[in-house]
C-alpha positions as CSV (number, residue, x, y, z in Angstrom):
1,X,31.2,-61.3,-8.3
2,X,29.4,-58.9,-6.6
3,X,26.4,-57.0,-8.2
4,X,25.4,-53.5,-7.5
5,X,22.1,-52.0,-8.5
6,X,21.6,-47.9,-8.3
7,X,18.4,-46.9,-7.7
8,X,17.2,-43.1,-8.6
9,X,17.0,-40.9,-5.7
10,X,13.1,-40.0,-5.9
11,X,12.6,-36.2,-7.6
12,X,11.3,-33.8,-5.3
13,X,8.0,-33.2,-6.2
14,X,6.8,-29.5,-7.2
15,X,4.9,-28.0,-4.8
16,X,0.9,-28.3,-5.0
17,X,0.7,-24.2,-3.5
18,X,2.3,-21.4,-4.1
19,X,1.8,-17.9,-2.6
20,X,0.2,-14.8,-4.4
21,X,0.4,-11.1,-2.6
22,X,-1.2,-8.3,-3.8
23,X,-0.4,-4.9,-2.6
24,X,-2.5,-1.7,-3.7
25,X,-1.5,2.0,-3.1
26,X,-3.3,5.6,-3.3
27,X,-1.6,8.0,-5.7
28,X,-1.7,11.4,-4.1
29,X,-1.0,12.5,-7.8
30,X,-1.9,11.1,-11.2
31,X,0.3,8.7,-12.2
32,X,2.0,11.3,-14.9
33,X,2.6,14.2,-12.4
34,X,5.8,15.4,-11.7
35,X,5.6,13.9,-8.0
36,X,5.3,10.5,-8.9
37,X,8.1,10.5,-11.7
38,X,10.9,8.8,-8.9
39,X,8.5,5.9,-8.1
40,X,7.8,5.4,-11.8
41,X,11.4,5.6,-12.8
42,X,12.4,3.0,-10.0
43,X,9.3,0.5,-11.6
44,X,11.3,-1.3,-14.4
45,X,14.4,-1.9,-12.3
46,X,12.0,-3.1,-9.4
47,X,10.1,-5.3,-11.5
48,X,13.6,-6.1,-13.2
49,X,14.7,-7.2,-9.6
50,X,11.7,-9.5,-8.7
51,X,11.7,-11.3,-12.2
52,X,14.9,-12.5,-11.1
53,X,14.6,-13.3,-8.0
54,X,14.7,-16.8,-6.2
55,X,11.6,-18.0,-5.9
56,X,9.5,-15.5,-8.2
57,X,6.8,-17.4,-10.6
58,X,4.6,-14.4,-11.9
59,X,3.7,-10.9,-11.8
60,X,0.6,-8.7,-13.0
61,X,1.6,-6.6,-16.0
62,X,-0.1,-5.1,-18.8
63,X,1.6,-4.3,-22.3
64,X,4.0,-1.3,-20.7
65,X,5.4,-4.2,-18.4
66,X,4.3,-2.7,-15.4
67,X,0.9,-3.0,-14.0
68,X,-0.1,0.5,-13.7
69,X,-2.7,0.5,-16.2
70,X,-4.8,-2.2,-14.0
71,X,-7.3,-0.8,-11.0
72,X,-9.4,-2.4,-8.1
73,X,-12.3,-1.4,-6.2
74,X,-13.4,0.9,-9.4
75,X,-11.1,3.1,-8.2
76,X,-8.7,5.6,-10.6
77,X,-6.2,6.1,-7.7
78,X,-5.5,3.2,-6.4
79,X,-2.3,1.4,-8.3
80,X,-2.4,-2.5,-8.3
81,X,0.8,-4.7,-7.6
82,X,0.2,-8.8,-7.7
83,X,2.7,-11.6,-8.3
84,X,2.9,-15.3,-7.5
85,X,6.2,-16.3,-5.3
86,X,7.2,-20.2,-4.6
87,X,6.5,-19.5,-0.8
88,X,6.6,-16.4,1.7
89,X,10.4,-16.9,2.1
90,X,10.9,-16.2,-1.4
91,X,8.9,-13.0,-0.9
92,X,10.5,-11.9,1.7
93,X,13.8,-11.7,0.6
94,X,12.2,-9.5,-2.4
95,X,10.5,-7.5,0.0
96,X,13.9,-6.7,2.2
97,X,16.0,-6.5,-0.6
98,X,18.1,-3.4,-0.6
99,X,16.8,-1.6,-3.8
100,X,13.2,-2.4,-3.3
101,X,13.5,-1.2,0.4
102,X,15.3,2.1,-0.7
103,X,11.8,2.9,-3.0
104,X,9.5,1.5,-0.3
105,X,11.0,4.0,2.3
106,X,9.9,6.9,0.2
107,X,6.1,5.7,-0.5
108,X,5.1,8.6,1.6
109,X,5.8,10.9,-1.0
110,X,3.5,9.5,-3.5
111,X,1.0,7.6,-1.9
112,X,-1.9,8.3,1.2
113,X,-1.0,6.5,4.4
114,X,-3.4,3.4,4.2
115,X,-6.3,3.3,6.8
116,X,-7.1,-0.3,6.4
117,X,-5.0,-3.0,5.2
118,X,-3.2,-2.5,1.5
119,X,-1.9,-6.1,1.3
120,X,-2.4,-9.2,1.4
121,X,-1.6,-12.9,0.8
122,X,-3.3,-16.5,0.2
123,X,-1.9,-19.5,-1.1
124,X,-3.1,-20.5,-4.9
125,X,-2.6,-23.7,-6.5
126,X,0.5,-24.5,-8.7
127,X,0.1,-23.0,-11.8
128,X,-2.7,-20.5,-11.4
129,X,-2.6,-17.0,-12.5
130,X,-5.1,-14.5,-9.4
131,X,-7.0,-12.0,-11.1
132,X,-7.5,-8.5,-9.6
133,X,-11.0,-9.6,-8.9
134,X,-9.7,-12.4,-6.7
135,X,-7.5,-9.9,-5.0
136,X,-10.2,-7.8,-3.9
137,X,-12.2,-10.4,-2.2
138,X,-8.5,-11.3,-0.4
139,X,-8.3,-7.9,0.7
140,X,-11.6,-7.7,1.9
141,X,-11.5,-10.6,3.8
142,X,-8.2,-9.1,5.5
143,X,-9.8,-6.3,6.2
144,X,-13.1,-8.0,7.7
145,X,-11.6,-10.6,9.6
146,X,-8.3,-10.4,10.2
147,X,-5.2,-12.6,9.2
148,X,-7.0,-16.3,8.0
149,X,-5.8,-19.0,6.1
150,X,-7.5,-17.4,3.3
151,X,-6.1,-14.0,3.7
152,X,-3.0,-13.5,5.5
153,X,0.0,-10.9,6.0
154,X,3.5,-11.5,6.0
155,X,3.6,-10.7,9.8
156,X,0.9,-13.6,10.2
157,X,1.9,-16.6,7.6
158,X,-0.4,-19.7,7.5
159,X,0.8,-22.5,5.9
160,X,-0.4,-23.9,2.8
161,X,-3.0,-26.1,2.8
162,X,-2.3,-29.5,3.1
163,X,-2.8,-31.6,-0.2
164,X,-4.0,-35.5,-0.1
């Protein structure tokens, strides 16, 4: 008689990093004006759309679901967007989906053409929530030196660090 023993197949193990984005935009309107009603129509289905995605962990958003009511730089004019994504694939995919392309072609009509950079990304550990504060400093790091390891763009990935 022959004996068989199973052994499990080791679990992948979660992933000590994952990547947070932040992406900020000047209104050329108030948020309320007649101009800016299409781009805050298309919000819920967006956000909708990235709460579902593969690969989404968490997103800024205040008590309307959005995070409109949340500002950087003490500035009224400026609209915060910041979520937490498994890794920059995942984001990707979000970013060139369909529906959140077809709004994104049109940001012209709501928002100033950026003179510095408007986004950024840096890898977070598993688990932790960026602030807007934290954001800020990412984006001015971006802007001061460039794509980093600490700052990055989706054009210009780093990897995540590397954990012990």
């Amino acid at each position: 008689m022959t004996t068989t023993t199973t052994t499990d197949a080791p679990k992948p193990t979660a992933p000590a990093y994952q990547l947070a984005q932040v992406n900020i935009a000047r209104m050329l309107e108030p948020l309320d004006s007649p101009l800016l009603a299409d781009f805050v129509a298309g919000l819920d289905p967006l956000n909708a759309l990235a709460d579902a995605a593969d690969g989404f962990v968490w997103r800024l958003q205040g008590d309307e679901g959005d995070a409109t009511a949340f500002r950087v730089f003490e500035d009224d004019w400026l609209l915060l967007n910041m979520s937490v994504w498994r890794d920059p694939a995942a984001l990707d995919a979000y970013v060139y989906d369909p529906a959140h392309r077809a709004l994104l072609s049109r940001r012209r009509e709501w928002f100033a053409k950026p003179a510095e950079a408007m986004a950024a990304l840096w890898w977070v550990p598993a688990g932790h929530i960026p602030t807007p504060k934290e954001a800020e400093e990412r984006l001015v790091l971006l802007r001061a030196e460039g794509p980093t390891p600490e700052a990055f763009t989706l054009r210009q990935v780093f990897p995540a660090p590397v954990t012990g």
